[in-house]
DSSP file (Angstrom, degrees, kcal/mol; ACC not computed):
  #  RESIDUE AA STRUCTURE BP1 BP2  ACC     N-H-->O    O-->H-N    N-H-->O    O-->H-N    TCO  KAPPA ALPHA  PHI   PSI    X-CA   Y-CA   Z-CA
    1    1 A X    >         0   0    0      0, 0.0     3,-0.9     0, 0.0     6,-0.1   0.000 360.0 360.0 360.0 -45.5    9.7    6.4    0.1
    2    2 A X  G > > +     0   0    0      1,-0.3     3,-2.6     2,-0.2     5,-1.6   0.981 360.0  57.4 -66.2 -55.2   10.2    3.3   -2.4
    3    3 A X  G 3 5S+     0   0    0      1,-0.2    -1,-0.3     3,-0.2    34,-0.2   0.573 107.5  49.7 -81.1   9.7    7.1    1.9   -0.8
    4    4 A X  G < 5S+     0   0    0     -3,-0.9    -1,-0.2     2,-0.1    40,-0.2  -0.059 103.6  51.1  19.0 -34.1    5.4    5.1   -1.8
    5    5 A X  T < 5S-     0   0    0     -3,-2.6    -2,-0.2     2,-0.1    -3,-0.1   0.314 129.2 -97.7-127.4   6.4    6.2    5.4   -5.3
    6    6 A X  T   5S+     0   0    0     -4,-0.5     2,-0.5     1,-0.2    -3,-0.2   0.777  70.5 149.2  36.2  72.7    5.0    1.7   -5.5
    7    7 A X      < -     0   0    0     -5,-1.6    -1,-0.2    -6,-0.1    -2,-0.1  -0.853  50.9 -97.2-105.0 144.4    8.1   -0.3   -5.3
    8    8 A X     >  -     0   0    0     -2,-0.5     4,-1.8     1,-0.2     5,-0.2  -0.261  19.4-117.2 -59.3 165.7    7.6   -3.9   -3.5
    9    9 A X  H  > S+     0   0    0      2,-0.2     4,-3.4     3,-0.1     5,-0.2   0.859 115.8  52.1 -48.6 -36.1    8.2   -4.7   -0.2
   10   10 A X  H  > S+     0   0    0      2,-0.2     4,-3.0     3,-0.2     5,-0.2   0.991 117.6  36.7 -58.3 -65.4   11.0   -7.3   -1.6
   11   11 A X  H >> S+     0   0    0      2,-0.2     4,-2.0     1,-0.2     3,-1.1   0.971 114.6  50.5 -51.1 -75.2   12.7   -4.8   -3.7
   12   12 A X  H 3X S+     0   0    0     -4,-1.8     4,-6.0     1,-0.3    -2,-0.2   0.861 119.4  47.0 -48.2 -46.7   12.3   -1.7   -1.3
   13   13 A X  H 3X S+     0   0    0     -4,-3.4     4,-2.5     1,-0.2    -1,-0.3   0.964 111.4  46.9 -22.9 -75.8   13.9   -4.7    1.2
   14   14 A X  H <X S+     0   0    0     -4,-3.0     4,-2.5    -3,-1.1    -2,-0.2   0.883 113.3  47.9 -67.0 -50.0   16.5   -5.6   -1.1
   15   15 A X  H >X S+     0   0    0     -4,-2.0     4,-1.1     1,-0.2     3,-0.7   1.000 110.0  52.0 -59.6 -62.8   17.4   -1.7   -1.7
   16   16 A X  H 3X S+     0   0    0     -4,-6.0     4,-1.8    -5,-0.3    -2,-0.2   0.898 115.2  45.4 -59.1 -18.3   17.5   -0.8    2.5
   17   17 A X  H 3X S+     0   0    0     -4,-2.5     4,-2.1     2,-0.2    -1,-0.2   0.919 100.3  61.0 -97.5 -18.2   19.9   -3.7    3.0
   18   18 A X  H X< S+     0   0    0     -4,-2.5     3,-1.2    -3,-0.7    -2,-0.2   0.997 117.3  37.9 -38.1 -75.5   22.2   -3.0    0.1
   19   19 A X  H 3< S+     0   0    0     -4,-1.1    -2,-0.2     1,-0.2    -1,-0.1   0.566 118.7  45.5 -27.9 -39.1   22.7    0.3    2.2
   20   20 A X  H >< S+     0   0    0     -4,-1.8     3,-1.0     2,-0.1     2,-0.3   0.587  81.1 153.8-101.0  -9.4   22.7   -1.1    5.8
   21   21 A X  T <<  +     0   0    0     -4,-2.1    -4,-0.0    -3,-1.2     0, 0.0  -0.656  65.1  16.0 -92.9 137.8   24.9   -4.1    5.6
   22   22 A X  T 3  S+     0   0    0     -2,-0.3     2,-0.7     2,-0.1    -1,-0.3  -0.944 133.2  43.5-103.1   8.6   26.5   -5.2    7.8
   23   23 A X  S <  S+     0   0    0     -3,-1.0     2,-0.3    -6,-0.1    -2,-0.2  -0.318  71.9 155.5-110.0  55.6   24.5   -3.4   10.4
   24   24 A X        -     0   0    0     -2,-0.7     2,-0.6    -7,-0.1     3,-0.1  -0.658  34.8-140.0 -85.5 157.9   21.0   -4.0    9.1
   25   25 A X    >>  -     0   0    0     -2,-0.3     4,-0.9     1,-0.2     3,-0.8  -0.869  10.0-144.8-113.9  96.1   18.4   -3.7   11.9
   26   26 A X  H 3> S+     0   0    0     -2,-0.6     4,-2.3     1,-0.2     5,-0.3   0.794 102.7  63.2 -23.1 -67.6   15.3   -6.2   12.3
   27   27 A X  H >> S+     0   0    0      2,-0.2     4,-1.2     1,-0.2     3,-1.0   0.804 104.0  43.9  -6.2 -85.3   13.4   -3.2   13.6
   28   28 A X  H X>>S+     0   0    0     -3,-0.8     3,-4.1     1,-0.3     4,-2.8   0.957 111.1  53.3 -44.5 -73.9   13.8   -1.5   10.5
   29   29 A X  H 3X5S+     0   0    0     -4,-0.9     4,-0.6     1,-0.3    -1,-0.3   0.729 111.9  47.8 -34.3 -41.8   12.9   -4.6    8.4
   30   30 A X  H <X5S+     0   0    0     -4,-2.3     4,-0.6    -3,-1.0    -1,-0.3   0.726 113.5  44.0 -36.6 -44.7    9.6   -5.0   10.5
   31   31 A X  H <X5S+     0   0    0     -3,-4.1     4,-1.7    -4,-1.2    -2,-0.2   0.795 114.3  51.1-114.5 -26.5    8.6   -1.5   10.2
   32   32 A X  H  <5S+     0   0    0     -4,-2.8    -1,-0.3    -5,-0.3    -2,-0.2   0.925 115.1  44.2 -48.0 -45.0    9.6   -1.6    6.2
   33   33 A X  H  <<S+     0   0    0     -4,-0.6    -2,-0.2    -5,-0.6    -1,-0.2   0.810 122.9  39.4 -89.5 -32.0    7.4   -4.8    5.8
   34   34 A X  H  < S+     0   0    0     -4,-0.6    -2,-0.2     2,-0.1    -3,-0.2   0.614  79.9 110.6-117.9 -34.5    4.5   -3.3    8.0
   35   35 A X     <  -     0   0    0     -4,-1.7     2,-0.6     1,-0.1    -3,-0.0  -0.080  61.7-135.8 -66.1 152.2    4.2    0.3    7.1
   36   36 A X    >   -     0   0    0      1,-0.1     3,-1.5     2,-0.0     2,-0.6  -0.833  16.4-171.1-146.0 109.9    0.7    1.2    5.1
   37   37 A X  T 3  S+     0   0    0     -2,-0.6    -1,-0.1     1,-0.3    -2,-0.1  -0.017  73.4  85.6 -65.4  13.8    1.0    3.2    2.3
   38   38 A X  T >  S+     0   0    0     -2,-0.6     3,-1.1     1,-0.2    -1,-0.3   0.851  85.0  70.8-108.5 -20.6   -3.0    3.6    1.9
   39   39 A X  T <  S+     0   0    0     -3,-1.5     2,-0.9     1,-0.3    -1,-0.2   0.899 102.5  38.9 -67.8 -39.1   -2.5    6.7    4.7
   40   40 A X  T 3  S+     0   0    0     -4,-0.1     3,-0.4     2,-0.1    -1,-0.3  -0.420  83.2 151.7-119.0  74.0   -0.8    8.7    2.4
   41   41 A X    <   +     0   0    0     -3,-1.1    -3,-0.1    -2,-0.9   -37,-0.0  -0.639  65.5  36.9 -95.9 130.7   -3.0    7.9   -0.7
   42   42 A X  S    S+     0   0    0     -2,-0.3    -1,-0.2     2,-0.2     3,-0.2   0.443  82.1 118.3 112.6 -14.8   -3.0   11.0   -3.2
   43   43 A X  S    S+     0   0    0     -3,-0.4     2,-0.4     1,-0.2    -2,-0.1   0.946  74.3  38.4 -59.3 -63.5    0.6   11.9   -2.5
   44   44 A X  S    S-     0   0    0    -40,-0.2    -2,-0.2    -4,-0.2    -1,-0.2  -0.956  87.4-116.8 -32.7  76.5    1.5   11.3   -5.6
   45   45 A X        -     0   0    0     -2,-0.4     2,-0.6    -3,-0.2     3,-0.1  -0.173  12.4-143.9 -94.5 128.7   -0.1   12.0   -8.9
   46   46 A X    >   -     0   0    0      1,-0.2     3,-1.4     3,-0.1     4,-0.2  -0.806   6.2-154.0 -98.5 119.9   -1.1    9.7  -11.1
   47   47 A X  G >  S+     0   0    0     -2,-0.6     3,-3.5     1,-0.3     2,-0.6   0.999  91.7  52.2 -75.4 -56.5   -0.4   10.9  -14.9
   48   48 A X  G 3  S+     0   0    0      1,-0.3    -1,-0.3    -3,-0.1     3,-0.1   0.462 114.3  34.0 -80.0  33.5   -3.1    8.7  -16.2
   49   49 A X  G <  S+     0   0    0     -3,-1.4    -1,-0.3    -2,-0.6    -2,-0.2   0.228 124.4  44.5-137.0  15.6   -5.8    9.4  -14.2
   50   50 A X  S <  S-     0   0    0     -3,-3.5     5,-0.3    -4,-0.2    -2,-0.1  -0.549  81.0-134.3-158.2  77.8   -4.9   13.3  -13.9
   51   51 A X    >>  -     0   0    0      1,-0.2     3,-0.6    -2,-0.1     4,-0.5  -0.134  32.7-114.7 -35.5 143.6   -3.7   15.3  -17.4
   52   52 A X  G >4 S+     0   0    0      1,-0.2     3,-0.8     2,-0.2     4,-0.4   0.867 110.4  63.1 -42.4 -39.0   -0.5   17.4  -16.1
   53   53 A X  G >4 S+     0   0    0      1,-0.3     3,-1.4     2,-0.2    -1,-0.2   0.910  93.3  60.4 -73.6 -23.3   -2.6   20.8  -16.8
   54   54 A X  G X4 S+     0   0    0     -3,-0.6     3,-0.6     1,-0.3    -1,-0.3   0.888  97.8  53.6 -71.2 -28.9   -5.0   20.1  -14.4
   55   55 A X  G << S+     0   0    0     -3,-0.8    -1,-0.3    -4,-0.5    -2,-0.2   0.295 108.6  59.3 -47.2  -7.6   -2.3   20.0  -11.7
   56   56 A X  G <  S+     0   0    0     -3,-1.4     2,-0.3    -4,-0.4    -1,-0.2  -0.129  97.6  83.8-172.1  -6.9   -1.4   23.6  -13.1
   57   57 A X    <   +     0   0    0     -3,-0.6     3,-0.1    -4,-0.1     4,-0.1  -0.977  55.6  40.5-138.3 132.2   -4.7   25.1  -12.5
   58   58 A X  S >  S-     0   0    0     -2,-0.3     3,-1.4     1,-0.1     4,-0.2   0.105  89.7 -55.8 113.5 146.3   -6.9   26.6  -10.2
   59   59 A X  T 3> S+     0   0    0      1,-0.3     4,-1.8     2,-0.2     5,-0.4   0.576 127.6  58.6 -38.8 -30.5   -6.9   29.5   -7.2
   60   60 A X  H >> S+     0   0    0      1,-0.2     4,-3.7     2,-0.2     3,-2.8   0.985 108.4  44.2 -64.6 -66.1   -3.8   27.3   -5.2
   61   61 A X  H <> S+     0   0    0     -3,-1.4     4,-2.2     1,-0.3    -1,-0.2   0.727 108.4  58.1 -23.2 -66.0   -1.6   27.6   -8.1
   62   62 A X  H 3> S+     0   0    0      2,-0.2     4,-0.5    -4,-0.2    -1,-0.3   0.705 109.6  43.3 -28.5 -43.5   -2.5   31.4   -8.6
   63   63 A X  H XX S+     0   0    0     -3,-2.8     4,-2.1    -4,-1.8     3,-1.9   0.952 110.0  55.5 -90.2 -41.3   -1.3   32.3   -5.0
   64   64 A X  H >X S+     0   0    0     -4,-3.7     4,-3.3    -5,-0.4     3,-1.0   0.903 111.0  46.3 -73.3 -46.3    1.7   30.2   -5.3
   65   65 A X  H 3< S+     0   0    0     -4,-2.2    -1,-0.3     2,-0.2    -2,-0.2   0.438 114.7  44.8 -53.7 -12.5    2.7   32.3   -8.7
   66   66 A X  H <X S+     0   0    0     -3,-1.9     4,-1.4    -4,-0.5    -1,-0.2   0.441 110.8  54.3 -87.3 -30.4    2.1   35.6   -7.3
   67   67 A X  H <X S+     0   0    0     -4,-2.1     4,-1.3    -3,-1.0     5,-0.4   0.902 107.5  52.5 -77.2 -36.4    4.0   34.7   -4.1
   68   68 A X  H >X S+     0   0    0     -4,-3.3     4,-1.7    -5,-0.4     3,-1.1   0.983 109.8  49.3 -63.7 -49.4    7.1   33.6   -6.1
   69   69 A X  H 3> S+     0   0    0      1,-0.2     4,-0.9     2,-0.2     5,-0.5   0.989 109.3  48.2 -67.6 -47.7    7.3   36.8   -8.0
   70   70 A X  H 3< S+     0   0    0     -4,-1.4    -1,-0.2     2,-0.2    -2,-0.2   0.627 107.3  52.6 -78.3  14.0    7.1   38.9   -5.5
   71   71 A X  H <X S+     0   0    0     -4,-1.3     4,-1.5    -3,-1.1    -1,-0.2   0.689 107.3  53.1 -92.2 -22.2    9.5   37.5   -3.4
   72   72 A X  H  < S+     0   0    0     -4,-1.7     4,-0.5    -5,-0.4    -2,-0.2   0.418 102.9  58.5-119.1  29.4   11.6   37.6   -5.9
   73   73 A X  T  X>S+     0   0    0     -4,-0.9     4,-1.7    -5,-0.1     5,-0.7   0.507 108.3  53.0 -48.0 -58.0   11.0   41.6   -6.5
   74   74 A X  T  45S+     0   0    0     -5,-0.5    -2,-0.2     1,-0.2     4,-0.2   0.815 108.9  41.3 -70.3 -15.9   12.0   41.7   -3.4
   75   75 A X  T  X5S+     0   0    0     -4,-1.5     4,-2.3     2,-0.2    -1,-0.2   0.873 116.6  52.4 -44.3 -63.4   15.3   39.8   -3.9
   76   76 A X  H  >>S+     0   0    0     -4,-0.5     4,-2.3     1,-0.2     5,-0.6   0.982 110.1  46.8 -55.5 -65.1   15.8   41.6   -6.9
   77   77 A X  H  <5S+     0   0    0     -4,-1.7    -1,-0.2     1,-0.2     4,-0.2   0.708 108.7  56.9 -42.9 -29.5   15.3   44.9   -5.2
   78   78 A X  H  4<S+     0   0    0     -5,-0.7     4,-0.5    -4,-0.2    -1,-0.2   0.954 110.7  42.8 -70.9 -65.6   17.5   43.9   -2.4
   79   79 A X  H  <5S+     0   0    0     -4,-2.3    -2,-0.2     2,-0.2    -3,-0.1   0.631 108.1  56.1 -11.1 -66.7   20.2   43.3   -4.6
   80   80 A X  T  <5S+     0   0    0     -4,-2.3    -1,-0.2     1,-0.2    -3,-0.2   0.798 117.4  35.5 -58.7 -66.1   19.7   46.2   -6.6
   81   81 A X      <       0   0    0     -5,-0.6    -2,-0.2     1,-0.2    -1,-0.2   0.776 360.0 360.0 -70.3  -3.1   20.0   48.5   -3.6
   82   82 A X              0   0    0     -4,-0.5    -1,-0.2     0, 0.0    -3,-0.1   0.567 360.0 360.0 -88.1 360.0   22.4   46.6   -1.8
């Protein structure tokens, strides 16, 4: 995830062995050093190349705000009868 959010390998390093010692694993350290972030390019939003409102907008956004209220009708309505 830290090499993701564009932390270095060194740091992201430095963080998993705070955590793993004394049982840090070469394996891990290999596949930390190796892994390539360009697969999951986009993951992330980058505020200066993408104003916040534009994330906020458009038909996706719409369903997801129409499924959250009526699910939570129907919560409320459960409730309410329950």
């Amino acid at each position: 995830m830290r090499h993701i959010t564009g932390w270095s390998v060194d740091a992201a390093l430095e963080e998993y062995r705070g955590f793993a010692e004394p049982k840090v694993r070469d394996c891990d350290v290999q596949y930390i050093k190796e892994y390539q972030v360009s697969s999951l390019q986009g993951l992330f939003i980058n505020k200066a190349r993408q104003p916040y409102d534009a994330v906020l907008t458009g038909p996706r956004m719409t369903r997801m705000v129409v499924f959250t209220a009526m699910v939570m009708m129907i919560m409320l309505a459960t409730a309410f009868f329950w």
